[in-house]
Residue, then its C-alpha position, 0 to 999 in steps of 0.5 A: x677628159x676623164x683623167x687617171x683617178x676616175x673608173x667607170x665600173x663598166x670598163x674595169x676590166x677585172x670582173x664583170x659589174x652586172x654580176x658582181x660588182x663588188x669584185x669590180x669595185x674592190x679591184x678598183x681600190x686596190x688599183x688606186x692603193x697600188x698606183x697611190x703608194x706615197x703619202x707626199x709627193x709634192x705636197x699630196x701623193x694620194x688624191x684619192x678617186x672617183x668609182x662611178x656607177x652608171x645607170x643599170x642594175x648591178x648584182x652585188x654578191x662580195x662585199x666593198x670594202x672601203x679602207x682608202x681616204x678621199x674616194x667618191x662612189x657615185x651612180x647617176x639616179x637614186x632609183x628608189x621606188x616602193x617595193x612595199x606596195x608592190x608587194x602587198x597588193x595582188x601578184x596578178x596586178x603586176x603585170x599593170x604596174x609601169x615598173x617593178x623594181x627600184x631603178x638608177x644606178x642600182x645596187x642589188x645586195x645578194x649577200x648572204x648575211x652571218x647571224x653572228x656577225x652584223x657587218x657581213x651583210x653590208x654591201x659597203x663595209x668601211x674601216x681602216x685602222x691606224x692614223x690618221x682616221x680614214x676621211x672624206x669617203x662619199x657615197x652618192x646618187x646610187x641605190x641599194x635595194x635589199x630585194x626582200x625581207x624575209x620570215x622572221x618567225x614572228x608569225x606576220x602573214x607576209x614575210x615582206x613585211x617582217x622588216x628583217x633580212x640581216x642585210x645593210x647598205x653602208x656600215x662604217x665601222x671605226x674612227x672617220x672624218x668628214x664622211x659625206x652620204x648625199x642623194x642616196x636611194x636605200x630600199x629593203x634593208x634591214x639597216x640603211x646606214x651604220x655608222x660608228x664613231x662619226x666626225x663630221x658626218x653629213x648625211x644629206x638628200x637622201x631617200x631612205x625608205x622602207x628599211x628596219x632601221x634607217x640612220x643608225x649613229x653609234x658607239x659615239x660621235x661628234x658634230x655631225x648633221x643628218x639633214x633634208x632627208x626622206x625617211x621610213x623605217x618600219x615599226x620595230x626600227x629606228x629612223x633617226x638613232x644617235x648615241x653618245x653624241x654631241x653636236x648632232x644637228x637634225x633639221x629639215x627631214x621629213x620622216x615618214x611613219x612606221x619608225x618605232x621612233x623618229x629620232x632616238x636619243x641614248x646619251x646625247x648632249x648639246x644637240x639640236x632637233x630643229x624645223x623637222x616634219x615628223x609622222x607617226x602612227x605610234x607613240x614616242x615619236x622623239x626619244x631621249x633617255x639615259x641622262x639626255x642633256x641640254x638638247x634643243x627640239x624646236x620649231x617641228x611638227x609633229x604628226x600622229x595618227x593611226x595605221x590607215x593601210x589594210x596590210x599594215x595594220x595590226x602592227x606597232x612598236x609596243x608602247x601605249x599612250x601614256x608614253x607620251x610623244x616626246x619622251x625626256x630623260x635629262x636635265x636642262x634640255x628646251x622644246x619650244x615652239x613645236x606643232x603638236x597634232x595627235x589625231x586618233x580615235x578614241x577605240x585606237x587609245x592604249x590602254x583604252x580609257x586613258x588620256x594619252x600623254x602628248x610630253x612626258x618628262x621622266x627624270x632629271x632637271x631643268x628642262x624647259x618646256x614653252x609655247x608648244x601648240x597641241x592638237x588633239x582631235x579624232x581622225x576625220x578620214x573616211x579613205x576610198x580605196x583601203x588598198x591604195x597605201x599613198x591615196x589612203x594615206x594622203x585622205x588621211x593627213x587632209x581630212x580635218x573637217x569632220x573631227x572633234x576634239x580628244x582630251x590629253x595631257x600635255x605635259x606629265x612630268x614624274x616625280x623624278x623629275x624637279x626644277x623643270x619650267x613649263x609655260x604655254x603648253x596646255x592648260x591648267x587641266x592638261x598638266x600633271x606634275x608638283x607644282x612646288x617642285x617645279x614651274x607651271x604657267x597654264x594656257x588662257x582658256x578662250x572664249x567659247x564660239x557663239 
């Protein structure tokens, strides 16, 4: 039996869901704020609810916000599904299509955003002020789809591919504790979730896709995971950002390609990068910079290779090869143990000519670099169908037969930056740095085939 602290958006009786649920569900907060007055009554006094969003698609035209601790807003289906293919192939092809639009218990945002002000196109805004920080908030098992990007003046062909509509689907923006974003579907958002000052976040199984920006971690924060996500950002937003972090764990997410990174680093410490699968078709995949320090990035596979969609090409996030895949700025950070694979034509190499940097350490010390295998060859895929993103994408990832191999350097290391190790990771010839300054052991060189 549903007891008294469990709503159903579609038998709230302010408001209509279907057209606004964003008036059903604010006058459910202040429902649960006015009957859950006193802070102890018998040891508890606010429980908190559960708003649950059945199956269906919901216009969202007034923006949630949440100010309440230990509030679950939960659907039954995370309903994602590409709205990008669906816009880039021929509108008369729709009518074949088995379905248009994402589906579950669907959150279509009609806000109007504010150019000046970020948070008025969220579709949840979460703040409270004053103490204790607000707690266990949960969203979870729901989408929210954007609809559509629009024309950014960027000059790109189709608008729905400018990435950009001013619109997000979580921002949470103060102090909290022990917030929990789990089984989420995000679509067509100009940033998926915006979370300032997290504690104890966990951002877990969720399909966040075809945003500009999809986890967004700012300001500042502590001990907190984003794990065993789905996850695509387009070519001028990030996919995994964090800063001024410490205790970050990123594990077992497999991010898609089109992020201008796949994680970036701004000031974080003492946290972890592990067991992730990382494609990209543009350089600095993983990014730490401003003094990022004692870091671990271990055990991933990194993937990189180029945009083999017809609409998509043409497009990137403006850094050439000689950046490098991994990127460091900071003293005593440690990759080891990662799979490296850079696989690129030799046409596709910015600037042409050059040989593209695979780990490139910029400034600080310490860092340890070992036992990193590289790959390094030309792409080998020959696609059949240049208008089928996932067939030409798959074609892609599993044609190796055919491709030879391209030089690189493994490791460059700037003169900024001193005491640092390197061992097993590339050659002797693979490798630029002072060698007085820091330690090298190069890679044995195996026999040739006969």
């Amino acid at each position: 039996m549903a007891g008294k602290n469990y709503y159903d958006v579609t038998e709230w009786p302010v408001g209509n869901p279907y057209e606004d649920i964003g008036e059903v569900i604010n006058s459910i907060i202040e429902d649960i704020k006015k009957r859950q007055k006193e802070s102890d009554v018998g040891n508890g006094g606010k429980p908190g609810a559960v708003i649950y969003i059945p199956s269906g698609d919901y216009h969202l035209a007034t923006q949630v916000v949440v100010d309440i601790s230990y509030l679950k807003i939960m659907g039954s289906g995370h309903g994602f599904t590409s709205s990008s293919i669906r816009f880039n192939i021929p509108r008369e092809e729709w009518p074949y299509l088995h379905e248009l639009w994402p589906g579950g218990s669907r959150i279509m945002v009609d806000l109007q955003p504010s150019a000046e002000d970020e948070a008025s196109g969220a579709a949840f805004y979460v703040k409270r002020d004053g103490s204790p920080r607000i707690s266990s908030v949960e969203f979870e098992n729901f989408c929210i789809d954007g609809l559509h990007f629009v024309d950014d003046g960027s000059g790109i062909a189709n608008p729905e591919n400018t990435y950009t509509n001013g619109k997000t689907g979580i921002y949470i923006a103060g102090e909290q504790d022990s917030f929990r974003i789990n089984g989420m579907g995000l679509v067509y958002l100009e940033h998926g979730v915006t979370v300032y000052h997290a504690d104890a976040l966990s951002i877990h199984d969720n399909f966040i896709a075809e945003c500009g920006s999809c986890i967004e971690l700012r300001g500042w924060g502590q001990a907190s995971k984003v794990t065993d996500n789905l996850l695509g950002a387009g070519y001028k937003g990030y996919t995994i950002f964090a800063q001024n972090f410490g205790g970050l764990l990123i594990a077992s997410n497999n991010v898609f390609p089109r992020g201008m990174s796949s994680v970036h680093f701004d000031s974080v410490a003492r946290s972890c990068i592990t067991g992730n699968r990382f494609h990209s078709f543009y350089p600095g995949m993983v990014v730490l910079e401003k003094n990022c320090s004692e870091n671990l990035i271990s055990s991933n596979h990194f993937y990189r290779s180029c945009e083999p969609w017809t609409p998509l090409q043409g497009y990137d996030n403006g850094l050439d090869d000689l950046y490098g895949l991994i990127y460091i700025s900071g003293n005593n950070n440690t990759v080891t143990a990662n799979h490296l694979s850079e696989i690129i034509d030799t046409e596709n190499i910015k600037p042409a000519g050059v040989k593209p940097v695979i780990i490139h350490i910029v400034s600080g010390k310490g860092n340890y670099i070992a036992v990193n295998h590289i790959i390094a060859a030309t792409e080998a895929a020959e696609p059949e169908d240049a208008e089928s993103c996932f067939a030409t994408q798959v074609e892609a990832m599993l044609s190796t037969e055919r491709s030879v191999p391209v030089n690189v350097t493994a490791v460059q290391i700037e003169k900024e930056s001193v005491q640092n190790i390197v061992l097993d990771t590339g050659r002797e010839d693979q490798a630029i740095l002072d060698r007085e300054a820091n330690a090298f052991r190069a890679l044995p060189v195996p026999g040739s085939e006969k």
